[in-house]
N, C-alpha and C positions, 0 to 999 in steps of 0.2 A: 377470378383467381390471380390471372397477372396483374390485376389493378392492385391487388392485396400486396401482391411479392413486392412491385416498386415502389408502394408505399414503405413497408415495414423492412426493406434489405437492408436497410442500413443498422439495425438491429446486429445483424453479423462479424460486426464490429466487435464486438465482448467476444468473441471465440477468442481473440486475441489476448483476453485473461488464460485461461487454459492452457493455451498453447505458452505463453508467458513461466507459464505453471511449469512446464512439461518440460522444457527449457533448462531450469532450475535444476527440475529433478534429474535431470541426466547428468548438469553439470555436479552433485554435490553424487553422484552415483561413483564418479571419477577421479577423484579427491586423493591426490598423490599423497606421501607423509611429511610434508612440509606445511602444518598445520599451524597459525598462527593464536597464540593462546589469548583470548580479546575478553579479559576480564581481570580487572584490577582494584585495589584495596576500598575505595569508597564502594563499588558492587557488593562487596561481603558486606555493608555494612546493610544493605536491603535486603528485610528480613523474606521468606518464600513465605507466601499468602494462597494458599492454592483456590480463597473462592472467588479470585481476577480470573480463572480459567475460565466463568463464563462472558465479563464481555470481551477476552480472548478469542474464541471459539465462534463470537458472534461477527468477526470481521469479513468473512467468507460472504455469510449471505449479505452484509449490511454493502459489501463492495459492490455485490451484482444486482443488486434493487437498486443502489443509488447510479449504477448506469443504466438500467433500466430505464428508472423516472425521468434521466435524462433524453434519452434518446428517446421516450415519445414526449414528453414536455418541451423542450429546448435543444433540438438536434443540432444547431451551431454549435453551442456548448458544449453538448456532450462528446461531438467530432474533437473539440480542444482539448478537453479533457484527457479522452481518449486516448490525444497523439500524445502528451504531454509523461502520463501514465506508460506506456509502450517507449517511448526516449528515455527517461526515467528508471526502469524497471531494465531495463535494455543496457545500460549503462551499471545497473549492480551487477549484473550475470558477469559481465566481462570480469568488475573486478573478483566477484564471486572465481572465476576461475584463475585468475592473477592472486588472489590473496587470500585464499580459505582462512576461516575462522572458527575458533571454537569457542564456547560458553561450558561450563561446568553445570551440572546438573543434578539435585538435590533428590533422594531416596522418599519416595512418597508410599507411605504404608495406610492404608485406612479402606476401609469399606462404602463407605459415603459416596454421593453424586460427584463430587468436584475432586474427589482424591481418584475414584473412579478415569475423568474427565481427562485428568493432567496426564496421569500413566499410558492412557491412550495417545493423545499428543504426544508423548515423547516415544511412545514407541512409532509412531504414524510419520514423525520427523526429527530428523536426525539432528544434533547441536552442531551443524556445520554451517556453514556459508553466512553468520551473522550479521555482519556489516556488510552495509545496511541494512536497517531493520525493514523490509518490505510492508511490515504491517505496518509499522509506524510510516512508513515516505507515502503508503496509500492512501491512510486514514486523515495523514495532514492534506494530501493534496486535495482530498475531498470536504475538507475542512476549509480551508481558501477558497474552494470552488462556488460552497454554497455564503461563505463571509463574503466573498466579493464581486460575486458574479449570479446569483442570484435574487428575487425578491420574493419572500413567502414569509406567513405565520409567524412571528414572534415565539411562539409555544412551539413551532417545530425546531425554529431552528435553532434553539434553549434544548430540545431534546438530543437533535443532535450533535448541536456540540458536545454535552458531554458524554453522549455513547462515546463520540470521535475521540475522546481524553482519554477516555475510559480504556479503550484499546490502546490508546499508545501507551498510557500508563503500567498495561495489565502484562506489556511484554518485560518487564524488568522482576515483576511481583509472580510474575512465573516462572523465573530463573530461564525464558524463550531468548532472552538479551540480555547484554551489559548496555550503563549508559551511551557508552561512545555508539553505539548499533543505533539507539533512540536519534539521538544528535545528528547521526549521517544521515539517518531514513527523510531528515524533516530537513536538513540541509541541502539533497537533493533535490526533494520534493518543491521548495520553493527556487532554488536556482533554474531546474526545467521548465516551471512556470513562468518567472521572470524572463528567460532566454526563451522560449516560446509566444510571449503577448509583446515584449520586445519586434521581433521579426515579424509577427502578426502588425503589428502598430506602423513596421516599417511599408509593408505589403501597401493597406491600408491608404498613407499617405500619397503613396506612387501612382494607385489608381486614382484618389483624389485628383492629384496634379496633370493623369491622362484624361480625364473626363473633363477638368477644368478647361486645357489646351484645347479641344476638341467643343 
């Protein structure tokens, strides 16, 4: 049994989505009236598509299988990752609570799965704290992760890319974001990875140069 635990503890590392989550939700709980209104004239021009709400909806689980697979396939990576996600995500809360945002949100009337689907989501969360788009700075960061830092299947990782589009796509087509929410999430997402493999790279050299001396 403890051979098991110090194998797989590192696993424990993903509570830190949740708690990520929880985070969030307290901050947009708190939401003074100095709401900043984060949608502008080219946003009206994107029509609401309510059947994006499922690979919408699909970001949840596709986030925590793809830490999964990491963390028993490639647990260096997925450690990077990890931190990069947590810096990242860490860094929207603050302005989440410096700059509340709102998005405008469209009357969905219908009986159907996906009209169903939306009405839930928008009762389930709130059009606050949009910039950055979370789904989008996740979905790109796991997008880079496996373009550049992985090697597998041609046909998987064709699959996932475009799930990965697909969700970032799908938060605009669900009236979840305004552009500039898209633009930040994936502006983040690659500056913390940059600024992350950066300091990694520098780490990295230091030991080389101790190990060399020695």
């Amino acid at each position: 049994m403890i051979i098991w635990i110090n194998k797989w503890k590192h696993l424990l590392g993903i509570l830190s989505i949740p708690i990520q989550g929880l985070i969030y939700m307290g901050i947009a709980s708190n939401i003074g009236p100095n709401i900043i209104f984060n949608y502008y004239w080219i946003d009206t021009q994107i029509p609401f598509v309510k059947w994006f709400i499922f690979p919408y909806i699909s970001w949840m689980p596709v986030l925590y299988l793809s830490f999964l697979y990491l963390a028993i396939k490639h647990r260096s990576l997925y450690w990077r990752t990890l931190l990069i996600y947590n810096i990242s995500v860490m860094a929207c809360n603050v302005i989440f609570w410096l700059f509340p945002t709102y998005v405008p949100r469209p009357d969905v009337v219908g009986t159907d799965l996906a009209s169903m689907l939306v009405n839930f989501i928008y009762q389930s969360d709130a059009p606050l704290n949009c910039f950055p788009s979370i789904h989008c700075l996740t979905s790109y960061l796991l997008f880079i992760t496996l373009k550049r830092g992985l090697v597998t299947k041609r046909s998987v990782k064709v699959f996932m890319y475009t799930l990965l589009w697909l969700i970032i796509i799908s938060t605009v087509f669900t009236k979840q974001h305004a552009l500039i929410d898209v633009f930040g999430g994936i502006l983040f997402a690659e500056l913390t990875y940059q600024l992350v493999h950066y300091i990694s790279s520098i780490n990295h050299r230091r030991e080389n140069q101790v190990t060399t001396s020695l």
